[in-house]
C-alpha positions as CSV (number, residue, x, y, z in Angstrom):
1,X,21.4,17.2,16.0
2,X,19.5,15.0,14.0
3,X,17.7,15.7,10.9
4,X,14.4,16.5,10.5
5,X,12.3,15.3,7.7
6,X,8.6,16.7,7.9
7,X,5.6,15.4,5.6
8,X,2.7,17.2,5.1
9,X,-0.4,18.6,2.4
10,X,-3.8,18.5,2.2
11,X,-5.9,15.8,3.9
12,X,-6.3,12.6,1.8
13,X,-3.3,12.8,0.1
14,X,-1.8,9.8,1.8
15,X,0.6,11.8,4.0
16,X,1.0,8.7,6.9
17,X,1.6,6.3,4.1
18,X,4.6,7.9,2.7
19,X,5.7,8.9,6.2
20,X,5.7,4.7,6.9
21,X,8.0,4.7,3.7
22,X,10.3,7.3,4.2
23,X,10.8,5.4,7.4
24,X,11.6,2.6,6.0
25,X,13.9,3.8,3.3
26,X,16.1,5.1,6.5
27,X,15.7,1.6,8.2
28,X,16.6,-0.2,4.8
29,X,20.0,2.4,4.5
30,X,21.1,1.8,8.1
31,X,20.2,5.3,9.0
32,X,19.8,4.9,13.0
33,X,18.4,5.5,15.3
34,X,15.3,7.2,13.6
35,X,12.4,8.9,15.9
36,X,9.0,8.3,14.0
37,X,6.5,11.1,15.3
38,X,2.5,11.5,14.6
39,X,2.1,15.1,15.2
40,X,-1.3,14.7,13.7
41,X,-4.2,14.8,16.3
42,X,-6.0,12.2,13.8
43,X,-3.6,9.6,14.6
44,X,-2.9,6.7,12.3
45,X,1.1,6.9,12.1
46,X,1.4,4.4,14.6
47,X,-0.5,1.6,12.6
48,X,1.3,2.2,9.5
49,X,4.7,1.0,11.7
50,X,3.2,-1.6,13.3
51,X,3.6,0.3,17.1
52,X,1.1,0.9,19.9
53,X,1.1,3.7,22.2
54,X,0.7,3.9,25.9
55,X,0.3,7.2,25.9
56,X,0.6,10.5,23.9
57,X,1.5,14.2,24.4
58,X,-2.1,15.1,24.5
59,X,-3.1,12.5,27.2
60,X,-0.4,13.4,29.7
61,X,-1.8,17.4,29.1
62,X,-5.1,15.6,29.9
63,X,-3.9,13.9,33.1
64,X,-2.0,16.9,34.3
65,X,-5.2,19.1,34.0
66,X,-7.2,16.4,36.1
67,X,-4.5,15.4,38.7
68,X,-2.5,18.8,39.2
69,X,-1.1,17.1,42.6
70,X,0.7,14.4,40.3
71,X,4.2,16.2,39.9
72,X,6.5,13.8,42.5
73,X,7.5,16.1,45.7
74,X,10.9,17.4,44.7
75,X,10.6,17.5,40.9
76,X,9.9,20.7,39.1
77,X,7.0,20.9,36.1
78,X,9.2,20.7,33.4
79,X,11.4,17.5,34.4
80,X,7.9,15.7,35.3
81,X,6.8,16.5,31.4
82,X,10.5,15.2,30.3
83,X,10.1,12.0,32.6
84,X,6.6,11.8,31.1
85,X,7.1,12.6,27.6
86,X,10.5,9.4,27.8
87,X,7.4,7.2,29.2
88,X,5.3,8.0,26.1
89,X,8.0,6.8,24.0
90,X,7.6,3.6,22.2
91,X,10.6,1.1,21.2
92,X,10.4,-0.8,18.1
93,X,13.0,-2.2,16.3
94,X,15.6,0.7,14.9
95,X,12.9,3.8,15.8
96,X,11.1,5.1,18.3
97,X,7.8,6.4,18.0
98,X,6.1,9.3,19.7
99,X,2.7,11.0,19.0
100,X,1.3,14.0,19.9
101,X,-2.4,12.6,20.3
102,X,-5.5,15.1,21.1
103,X,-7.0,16.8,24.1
104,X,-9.6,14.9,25.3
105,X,-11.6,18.0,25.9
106,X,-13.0,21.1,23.8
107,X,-10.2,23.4,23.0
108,X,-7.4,23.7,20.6
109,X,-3.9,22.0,20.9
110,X,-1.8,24.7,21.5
111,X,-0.4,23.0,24.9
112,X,-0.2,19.8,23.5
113,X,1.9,21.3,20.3
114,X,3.7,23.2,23.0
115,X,4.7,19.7,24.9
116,X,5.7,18.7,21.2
117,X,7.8,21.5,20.5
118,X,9.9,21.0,24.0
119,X,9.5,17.1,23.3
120,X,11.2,17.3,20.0
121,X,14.0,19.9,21.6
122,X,15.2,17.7,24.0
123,X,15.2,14.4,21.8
124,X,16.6,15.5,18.5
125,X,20.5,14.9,19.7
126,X,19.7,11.4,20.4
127,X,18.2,10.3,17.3
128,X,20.2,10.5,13.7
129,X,16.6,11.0,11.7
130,X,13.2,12.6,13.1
131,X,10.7,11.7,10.8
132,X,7.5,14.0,11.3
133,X,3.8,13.2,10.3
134,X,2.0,16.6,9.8
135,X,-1.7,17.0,10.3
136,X,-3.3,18.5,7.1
137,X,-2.9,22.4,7.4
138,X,0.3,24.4,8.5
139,X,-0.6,24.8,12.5
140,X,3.2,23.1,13.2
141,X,4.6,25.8,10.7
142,X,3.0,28.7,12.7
143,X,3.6,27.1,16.1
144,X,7.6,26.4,15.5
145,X,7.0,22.7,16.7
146,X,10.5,21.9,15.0
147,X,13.2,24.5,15.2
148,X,13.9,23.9,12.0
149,X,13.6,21.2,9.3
150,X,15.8,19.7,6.8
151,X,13.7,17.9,4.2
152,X,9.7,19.0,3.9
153,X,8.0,16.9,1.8
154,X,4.7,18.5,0.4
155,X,2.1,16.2,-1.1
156,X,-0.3,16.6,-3.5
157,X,-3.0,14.6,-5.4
158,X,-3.3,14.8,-9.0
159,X,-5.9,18.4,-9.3
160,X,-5.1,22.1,-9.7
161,X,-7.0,22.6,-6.7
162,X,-4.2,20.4,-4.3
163,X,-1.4,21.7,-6.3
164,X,-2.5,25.0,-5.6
165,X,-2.2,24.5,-1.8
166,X,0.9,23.5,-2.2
167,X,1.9,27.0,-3.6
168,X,0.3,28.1,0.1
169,X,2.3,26.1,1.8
170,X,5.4,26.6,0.4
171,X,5.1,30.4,0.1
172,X,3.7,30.4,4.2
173,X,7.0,27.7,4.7
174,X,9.3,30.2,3.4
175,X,8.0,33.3,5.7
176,X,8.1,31.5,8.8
177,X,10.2,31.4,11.6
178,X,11.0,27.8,11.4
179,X,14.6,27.3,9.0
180,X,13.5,24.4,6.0
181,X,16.9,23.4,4.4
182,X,15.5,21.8,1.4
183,X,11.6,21.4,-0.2
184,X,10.1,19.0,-2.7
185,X,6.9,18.2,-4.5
186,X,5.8,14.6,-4.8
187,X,2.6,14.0,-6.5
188,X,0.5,10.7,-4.4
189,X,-1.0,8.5,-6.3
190,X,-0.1,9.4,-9.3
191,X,-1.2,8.4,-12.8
192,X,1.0,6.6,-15.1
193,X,2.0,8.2,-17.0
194,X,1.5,12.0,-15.6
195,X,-0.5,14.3,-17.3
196,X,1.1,16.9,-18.4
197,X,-0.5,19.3,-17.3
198,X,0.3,18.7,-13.6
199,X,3.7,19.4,-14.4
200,X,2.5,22.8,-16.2
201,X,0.3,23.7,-13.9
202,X,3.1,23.6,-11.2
203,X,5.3,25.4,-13.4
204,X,2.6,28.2,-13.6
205,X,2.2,28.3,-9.7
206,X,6.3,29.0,-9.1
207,X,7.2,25.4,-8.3
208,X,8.2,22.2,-9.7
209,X,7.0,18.7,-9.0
210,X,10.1,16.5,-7.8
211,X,8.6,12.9,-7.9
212,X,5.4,10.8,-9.1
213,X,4.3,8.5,-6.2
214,X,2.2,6.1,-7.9
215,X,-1.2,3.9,-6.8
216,X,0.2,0.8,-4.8
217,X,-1.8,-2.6,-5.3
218,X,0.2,-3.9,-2.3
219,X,-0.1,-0.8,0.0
220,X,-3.7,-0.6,-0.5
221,X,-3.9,-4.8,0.3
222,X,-2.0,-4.4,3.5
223,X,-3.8,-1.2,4.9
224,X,-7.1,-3.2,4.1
225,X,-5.8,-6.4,5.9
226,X,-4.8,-4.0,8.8
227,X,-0.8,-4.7,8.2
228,X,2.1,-1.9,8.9
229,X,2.8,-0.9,5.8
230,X,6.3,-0.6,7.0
231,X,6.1,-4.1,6.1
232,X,5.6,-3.4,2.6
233,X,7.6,-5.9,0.2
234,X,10.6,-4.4,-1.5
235,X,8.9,-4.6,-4.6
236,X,6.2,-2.4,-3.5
237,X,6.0,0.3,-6.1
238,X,5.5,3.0,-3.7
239,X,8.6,2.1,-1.2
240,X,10.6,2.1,-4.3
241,X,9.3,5.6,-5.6
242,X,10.0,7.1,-2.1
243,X,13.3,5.9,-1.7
244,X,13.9,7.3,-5.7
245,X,12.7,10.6,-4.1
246,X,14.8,10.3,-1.1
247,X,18.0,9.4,-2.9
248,X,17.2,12.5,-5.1
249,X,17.5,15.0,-2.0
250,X,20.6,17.3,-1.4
251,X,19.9,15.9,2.0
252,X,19.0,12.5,2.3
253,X,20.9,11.6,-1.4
254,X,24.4,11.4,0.2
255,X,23.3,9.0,2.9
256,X,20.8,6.8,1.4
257,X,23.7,6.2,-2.0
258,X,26.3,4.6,0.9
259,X,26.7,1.1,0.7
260,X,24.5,-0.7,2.4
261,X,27.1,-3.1,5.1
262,X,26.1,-1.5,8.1
């Protein structure tokens, strides 16, 4: 069963940015095969990595609803949405990428969070890593689209205001259904150094902050010339902060501090 790392906060924080480097940091320590997934309706993930997708979990809902008739004779409703959802899958080189896209109609996502939910079920044995891009809110925490998650990374910007929803979601991540092994608190573009306060402030609210991402010069050039970021040099200052955070986990640490020969 491969491990599921989940990234999420507030909008704005820069949640598909660190997603494209935790990727990476996994890609750079031989950690394969990884399964990169946008579960955010707003989709961007793909860019970050440099993929382009066919299709996503909400378009085949959308083609279902429109062409009811499509299911081959012979094949039952769920193995058409396993064939389907394998179709939607994107190779790249060392990950796969999958995204749950949005309904093209009014409504809310519940089927196309449903489709993610069985998606992620039947892939998670192939892959090692399952890297997760979380929309801004907790709808995948309430809807038990993972069955459970090993690392959940919780952004925040540098305000009491974003710190204090990451109290909510950590207090609403420990009384759901869904099992999260391990938590931490990275601060996104950060100041350098920290105020102090942040820290405090945390302290105050019941949780610690684990890392300091800071502002990136060479992030920000490449999202603005339209680059992956996964493409980000090694001396980008925000790869190397994520991989510091990685390294730091009870469960990424062991892995990621192997040598690097394979």
């Amino acid at each position: 069963m491969g491990r599921v790392i989940a990234i999420t906060g507030k909008g704005g924080v820069g949640k598909t940015a660190v997603a494209s480097m935790v990727v990476r940091t996994l890609l750079d320590a031989g950690a394969r095969p990884i399964l990169a997934v946008d579960a955010d309706p707003n989709a961007n993930f793909h860019a970050t990595l440099g993929v382009t997708p066919e299709m996503t979990l909400g378009s085949i809902r959308e083609s279902e609803i429109r062409q009811p008739d499509a299911i081959p004779s012979g094949m039952s409703k769920p193995e058409y949405f396993e064939y389907r959802t394998r179709q939607a899958l994107v190779e790249a080189t060392g990950f796969d990428f999958l995204a749950m896209g949005r309904p093209e109609g009014p409504g809310c996502y519940c089927f196309a969070n449903s489709l993610l939910r069985e998606a992620l079920g039947r892939l998670e044995a192939a892959y090692t890593h399952i890297v997760v891009d979380c929309e801004a809110g907790l709808e995948h925490f309430s809807r038990r689209t993972a069955s459970h998650i090993d690392l959940l990374v919780i952004l925040a910007d540098a305000s009491r205001r974003s710190l204090e929803t990451v109290k909510t979601v950590v207090d609403l991540a420990a009384s759901l259904a869904t099992p999260v092994s391990e938590t931490v608190v990275a601060i996104n573009r950060a100041p350098s150094p920290p105020p102090a306060a942040l820290a405090q402030t945390a302290a105050e609210l019941g949780f610690e902050v684990s890392a300091y991402l800071p502002e990136d010069p060479m992030v920000t050039e490449l999202d603005m010339q339209g680059r992956p970021l996964l493409h980000a040099s090694p001396d980008s200052p925000l790869r190397q902060a994520v991989a510091a955070l990685l390294t730091g986990t009870r469960t990424l640490g062991p892995i990621l501090s192997q040598p690097k020969d394979r």
